[in-house]
BALOBA-1460 file (C-alpha; in Angstrom, 3 decimals):
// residues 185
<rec num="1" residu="x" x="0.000" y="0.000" z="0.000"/>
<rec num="2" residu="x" x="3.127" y="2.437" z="0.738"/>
<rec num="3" residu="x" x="4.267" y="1.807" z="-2.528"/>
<rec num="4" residu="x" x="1.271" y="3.122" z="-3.997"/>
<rec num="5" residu="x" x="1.024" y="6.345" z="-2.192"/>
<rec num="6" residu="x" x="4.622" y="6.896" z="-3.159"/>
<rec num="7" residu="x" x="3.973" y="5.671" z="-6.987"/>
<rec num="8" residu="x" x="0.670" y="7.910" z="-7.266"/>
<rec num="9" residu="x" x="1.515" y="10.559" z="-4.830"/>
<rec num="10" residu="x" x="1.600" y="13.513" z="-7.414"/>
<rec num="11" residu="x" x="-1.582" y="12.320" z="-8.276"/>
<rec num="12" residu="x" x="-3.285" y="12.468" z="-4.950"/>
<rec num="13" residu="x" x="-1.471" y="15.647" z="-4.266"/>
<rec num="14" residu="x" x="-3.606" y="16.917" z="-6.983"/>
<rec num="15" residu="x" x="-6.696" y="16.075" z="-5.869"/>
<rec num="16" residu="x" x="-6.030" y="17.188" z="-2.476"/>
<rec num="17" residu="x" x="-5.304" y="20.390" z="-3.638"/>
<rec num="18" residu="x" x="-7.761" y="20.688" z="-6.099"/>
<rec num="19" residu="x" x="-10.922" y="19.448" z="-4.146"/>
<rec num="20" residu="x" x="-9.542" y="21.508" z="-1.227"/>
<rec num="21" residu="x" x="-9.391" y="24.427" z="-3.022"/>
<rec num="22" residu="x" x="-12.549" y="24.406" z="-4.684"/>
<rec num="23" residu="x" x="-14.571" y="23.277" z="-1.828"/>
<rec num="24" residu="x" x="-13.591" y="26.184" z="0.372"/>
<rec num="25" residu="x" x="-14.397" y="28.193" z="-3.491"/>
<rec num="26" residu="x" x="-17.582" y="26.904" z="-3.259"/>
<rec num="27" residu="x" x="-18.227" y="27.622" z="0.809"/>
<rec num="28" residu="x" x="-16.952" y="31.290" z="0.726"/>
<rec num="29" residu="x" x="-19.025" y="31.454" z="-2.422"/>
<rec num="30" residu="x" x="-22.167" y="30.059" z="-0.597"/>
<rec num="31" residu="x" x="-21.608" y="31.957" z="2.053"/>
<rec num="32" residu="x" x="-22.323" y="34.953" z="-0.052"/>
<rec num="33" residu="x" x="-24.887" y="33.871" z="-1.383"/>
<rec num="34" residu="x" x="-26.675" y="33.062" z="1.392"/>
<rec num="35" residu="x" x="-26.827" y="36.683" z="2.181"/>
<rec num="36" residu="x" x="-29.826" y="37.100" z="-0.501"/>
<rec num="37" residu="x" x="-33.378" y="35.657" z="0.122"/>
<rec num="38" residu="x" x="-34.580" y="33.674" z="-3.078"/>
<rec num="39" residu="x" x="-37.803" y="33.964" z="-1.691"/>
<rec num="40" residu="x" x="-38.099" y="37.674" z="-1.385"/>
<rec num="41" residu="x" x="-36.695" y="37.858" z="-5.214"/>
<rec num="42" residu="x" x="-33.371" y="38.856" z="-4.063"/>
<rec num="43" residu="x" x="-30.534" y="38.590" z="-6.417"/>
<rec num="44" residu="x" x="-26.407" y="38.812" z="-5.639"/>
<rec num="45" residu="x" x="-24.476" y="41.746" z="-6.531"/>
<rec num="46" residu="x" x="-22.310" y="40.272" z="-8.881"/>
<rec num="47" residu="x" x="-25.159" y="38.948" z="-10.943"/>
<rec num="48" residu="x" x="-26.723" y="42.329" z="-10.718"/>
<rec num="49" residu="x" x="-23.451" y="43.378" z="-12.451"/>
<rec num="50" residu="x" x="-22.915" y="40.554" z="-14.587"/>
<rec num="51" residu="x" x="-26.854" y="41.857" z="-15.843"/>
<rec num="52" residu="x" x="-26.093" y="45.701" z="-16.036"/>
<rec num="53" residu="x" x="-22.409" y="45.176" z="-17.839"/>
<rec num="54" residu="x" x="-24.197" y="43.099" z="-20.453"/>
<rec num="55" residu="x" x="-26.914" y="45.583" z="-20.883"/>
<rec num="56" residu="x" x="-24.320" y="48.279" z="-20.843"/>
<rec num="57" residu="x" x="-22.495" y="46.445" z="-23.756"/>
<rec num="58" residu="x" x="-25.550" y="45.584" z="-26.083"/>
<rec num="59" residu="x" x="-26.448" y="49.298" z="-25.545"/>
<rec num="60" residu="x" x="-22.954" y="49.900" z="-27.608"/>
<rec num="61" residu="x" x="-25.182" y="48.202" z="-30.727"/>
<rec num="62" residu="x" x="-28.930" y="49.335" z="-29.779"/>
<rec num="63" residu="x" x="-29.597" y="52.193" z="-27.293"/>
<rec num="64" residu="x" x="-32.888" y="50.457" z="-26.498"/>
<rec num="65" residu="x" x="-31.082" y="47.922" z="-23.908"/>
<rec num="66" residu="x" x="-31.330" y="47.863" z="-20.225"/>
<rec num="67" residu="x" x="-32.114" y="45.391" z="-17.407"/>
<rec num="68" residu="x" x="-35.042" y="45.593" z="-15.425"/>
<rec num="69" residu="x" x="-35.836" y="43.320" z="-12.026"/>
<rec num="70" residu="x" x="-37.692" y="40.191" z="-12.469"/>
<rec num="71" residu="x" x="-40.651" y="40.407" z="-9.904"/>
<rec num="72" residu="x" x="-41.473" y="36.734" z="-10.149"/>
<rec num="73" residu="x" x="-37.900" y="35.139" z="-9.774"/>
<rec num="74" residu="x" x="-34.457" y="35.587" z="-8.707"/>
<rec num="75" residu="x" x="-33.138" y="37.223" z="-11.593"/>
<rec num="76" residu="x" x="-32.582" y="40.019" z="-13.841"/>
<rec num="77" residu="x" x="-34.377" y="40.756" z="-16.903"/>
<rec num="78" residu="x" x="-32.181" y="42.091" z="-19.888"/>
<rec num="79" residu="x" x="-33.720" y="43.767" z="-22.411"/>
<rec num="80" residu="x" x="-31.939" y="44.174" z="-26.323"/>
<rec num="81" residu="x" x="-33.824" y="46.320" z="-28.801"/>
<rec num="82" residu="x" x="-36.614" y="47.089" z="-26.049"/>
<rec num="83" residu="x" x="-37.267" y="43.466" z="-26.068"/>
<rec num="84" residu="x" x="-37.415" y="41.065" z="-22.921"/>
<rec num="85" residu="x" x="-34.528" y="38.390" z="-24.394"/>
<rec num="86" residu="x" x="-33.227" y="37.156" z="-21.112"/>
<rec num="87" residu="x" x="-33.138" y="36.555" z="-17.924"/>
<rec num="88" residu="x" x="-29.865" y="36.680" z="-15.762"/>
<rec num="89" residu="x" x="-29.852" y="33.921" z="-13.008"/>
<rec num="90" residu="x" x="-26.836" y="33.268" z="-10.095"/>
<rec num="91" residu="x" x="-25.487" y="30.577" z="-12.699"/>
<rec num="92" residu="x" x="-24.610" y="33.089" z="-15.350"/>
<rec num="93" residu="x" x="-22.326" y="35.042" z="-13.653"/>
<rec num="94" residu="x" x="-19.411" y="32.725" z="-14.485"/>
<rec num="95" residu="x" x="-18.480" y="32.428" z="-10.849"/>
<rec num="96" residu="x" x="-19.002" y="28.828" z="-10.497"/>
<rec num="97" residu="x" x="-16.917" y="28.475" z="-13.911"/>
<rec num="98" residu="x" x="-14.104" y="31.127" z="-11.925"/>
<rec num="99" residu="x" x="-14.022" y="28.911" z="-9.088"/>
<rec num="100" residu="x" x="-13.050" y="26.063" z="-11.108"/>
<rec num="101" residu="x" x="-10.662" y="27.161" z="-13.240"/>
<rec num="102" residu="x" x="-8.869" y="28.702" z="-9.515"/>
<rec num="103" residu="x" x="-8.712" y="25.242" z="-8.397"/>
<rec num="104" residu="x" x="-7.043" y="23.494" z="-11.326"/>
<rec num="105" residu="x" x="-4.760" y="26.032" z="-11.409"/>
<rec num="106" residu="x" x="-4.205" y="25.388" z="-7.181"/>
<rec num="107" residu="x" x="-3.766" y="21.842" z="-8.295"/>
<rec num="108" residu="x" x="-1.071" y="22.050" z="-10.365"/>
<rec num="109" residu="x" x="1.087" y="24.608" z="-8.325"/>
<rec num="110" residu="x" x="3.404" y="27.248" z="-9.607"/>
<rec num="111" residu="x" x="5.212" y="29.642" z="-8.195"/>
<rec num="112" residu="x" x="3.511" y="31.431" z="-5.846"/>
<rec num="113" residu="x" x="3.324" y="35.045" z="-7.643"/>
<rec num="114" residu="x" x="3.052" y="33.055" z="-11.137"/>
<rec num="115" residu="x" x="-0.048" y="31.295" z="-9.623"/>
<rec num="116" residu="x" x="-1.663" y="34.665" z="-7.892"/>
<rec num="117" residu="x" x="-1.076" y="36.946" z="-11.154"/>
<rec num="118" residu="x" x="-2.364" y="33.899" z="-13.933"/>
<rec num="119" residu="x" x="-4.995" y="33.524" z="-11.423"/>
<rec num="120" residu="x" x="-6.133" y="37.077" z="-11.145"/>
<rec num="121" residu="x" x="-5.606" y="37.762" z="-15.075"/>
<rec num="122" residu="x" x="-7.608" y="34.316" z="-15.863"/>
<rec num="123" residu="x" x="-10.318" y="35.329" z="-13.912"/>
<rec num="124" residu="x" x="-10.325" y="38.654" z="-15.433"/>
<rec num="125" residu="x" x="-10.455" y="37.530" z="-18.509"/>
<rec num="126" residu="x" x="-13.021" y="34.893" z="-17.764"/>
<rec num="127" residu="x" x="-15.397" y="37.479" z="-16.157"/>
<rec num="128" residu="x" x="-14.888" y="39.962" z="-19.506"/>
<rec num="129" residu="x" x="-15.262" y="37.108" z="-21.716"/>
<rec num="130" residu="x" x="-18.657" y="35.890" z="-19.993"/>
<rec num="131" residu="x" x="-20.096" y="39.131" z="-20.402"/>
<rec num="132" residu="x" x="-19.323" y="39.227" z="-24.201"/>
<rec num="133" residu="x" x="-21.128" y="35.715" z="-24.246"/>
<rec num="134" residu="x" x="-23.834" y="37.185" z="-22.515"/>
<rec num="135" residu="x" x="-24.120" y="39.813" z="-25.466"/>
<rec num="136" residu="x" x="-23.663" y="37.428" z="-28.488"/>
<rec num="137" residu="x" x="-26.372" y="35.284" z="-26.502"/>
<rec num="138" residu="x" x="-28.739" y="37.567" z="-26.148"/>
<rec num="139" residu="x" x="-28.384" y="39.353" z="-29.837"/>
<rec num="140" residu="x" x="-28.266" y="35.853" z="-31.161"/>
<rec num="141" residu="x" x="-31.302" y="34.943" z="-29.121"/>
<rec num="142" residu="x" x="-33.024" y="37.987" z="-30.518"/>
<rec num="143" residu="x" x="-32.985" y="37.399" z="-34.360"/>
<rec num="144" residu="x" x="-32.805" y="33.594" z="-33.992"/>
<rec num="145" residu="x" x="-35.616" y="32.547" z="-31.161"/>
<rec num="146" residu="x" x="-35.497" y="29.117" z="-32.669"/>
<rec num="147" residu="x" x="-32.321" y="28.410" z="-31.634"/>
<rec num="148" residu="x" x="-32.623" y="29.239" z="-28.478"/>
<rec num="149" residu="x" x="-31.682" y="26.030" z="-26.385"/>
<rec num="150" residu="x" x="-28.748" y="25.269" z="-28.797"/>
<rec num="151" residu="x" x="-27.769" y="28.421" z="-28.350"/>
<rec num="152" residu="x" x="-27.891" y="28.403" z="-24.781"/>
<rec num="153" residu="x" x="-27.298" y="24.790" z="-23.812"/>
<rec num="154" residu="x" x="-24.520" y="23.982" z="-26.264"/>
<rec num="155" residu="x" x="-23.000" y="26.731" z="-28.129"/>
<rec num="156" residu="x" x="-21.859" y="29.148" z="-25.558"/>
<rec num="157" residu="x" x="-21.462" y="26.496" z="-22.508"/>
<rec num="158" residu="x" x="-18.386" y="25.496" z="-24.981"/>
<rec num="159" residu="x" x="-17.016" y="28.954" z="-25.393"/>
<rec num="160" residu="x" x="-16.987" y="29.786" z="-21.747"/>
<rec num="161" residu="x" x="-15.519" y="26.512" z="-21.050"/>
<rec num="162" residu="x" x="-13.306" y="26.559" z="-23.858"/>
<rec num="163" residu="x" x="-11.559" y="29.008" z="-22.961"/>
<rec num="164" residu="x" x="-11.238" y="27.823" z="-19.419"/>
<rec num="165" residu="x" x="-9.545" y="24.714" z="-20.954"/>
<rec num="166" residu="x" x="-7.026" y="26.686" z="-23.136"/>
<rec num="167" residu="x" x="-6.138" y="28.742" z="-20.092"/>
<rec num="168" residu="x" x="-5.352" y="25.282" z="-18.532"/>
<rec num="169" residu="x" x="-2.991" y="24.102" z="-21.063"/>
<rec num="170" residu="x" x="-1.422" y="27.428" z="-21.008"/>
<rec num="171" residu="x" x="-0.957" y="27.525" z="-16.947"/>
<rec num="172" residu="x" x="0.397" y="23.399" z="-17.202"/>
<rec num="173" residu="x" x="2.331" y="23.739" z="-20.173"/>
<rec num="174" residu="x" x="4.059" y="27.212" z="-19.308"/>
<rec num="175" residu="x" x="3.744" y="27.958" z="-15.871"/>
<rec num="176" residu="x" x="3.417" y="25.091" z="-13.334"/>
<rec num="177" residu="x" x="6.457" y="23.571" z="-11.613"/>
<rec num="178" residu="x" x="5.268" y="20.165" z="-13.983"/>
<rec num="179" residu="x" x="6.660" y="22.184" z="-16.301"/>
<rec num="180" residu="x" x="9.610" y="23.262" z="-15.190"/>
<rec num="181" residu="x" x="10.073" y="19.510" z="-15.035"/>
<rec num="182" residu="x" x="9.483" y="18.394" z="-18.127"/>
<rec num="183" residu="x" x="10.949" y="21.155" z="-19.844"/>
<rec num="184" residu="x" x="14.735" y="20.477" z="-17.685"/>
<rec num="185" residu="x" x="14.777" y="16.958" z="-19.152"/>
């Protein structure tokens, strides 16, 4: 049995580190968002954001965007062309998707200010990115209704995460002591 924690022990380093890290994420994350009642229609600030960025954006290609509160759930309505195209729920604020990519990243270390700094510019980028897929969404959603679950359920799920992926390769490949190790050889 020794000789299998030794043999695999990189490996279960990882997922230490990367299902400690995202579970205490996903806590600090609940945490917050246990601070708004669903109940009383109450939705979290950086969903509010997420909603009010995106209209701000689509208002760049229609001045007849803006987000308006959704009385009967916990989201935002977003408005493109003065039409109701979409609502904005706790899920599409990318933070779930953030908190994943954080802990991959955790799990295959690097130096400590590489990690912090290709942490903090991934989930920049992420956030910014999200918003733009929030835009195409909705503008897409708007001249092609029909599409609408494609759209939404396949399309831009693989952009978002797409881009999450490349940013792993980039972080294993180029910044991670694994590389460092394979690149010495």
């Amino acid at each position: 049995m020794g000789n299998y924690i030794v043999q695999y022990k990189p490996f279960l380093l990882f997922l230490g580190k990367f299902f400690l890290s995202y579970l205490l994420l996903t806590f600090v994350y609940e945490t917050y968002l246990n601070q708004f009642d669903s109940k009383q229609m109450e939705v979290d600030a950086i969903t509010t954001s997420v909603a009010h960025q995106s209209a701000t954006v689509l208002s760049w290609f229609d001045s007849q965007s803006y987000t308006a509160i959704n009385l009967r759930e916990p989201s935002v309505k977003l408005f493109y062309k003065n039409k109701y195209v979409s609502r904005i729920i706790e899920g599409c604020n990318a933070v779930s998707v953030i908190i994943l990519f954080i802990a991959f990243v955790v799990a295959f270390s690097g130096k400590l200010k590489n990690t912090f700094v290709f942490i903090i510019l991934g989930t920049v980028l992420i956030y910014v990115l999200n918003i733009f897929r929030i835009v195409i969404l909705c503008m897409a959603m708007f001249h092609f209704p029909e599409y609408q679950s494609f759209l939404h359920g396949v399309v831009f799920p693989l952009f978002i995460y797409g881009v999450v992926f490349i940013l792993w390769i980039i972080w294993v490949n180029k910044y991670s002591f694994y590389a460092t190790k394979t690149v010495a050889k």
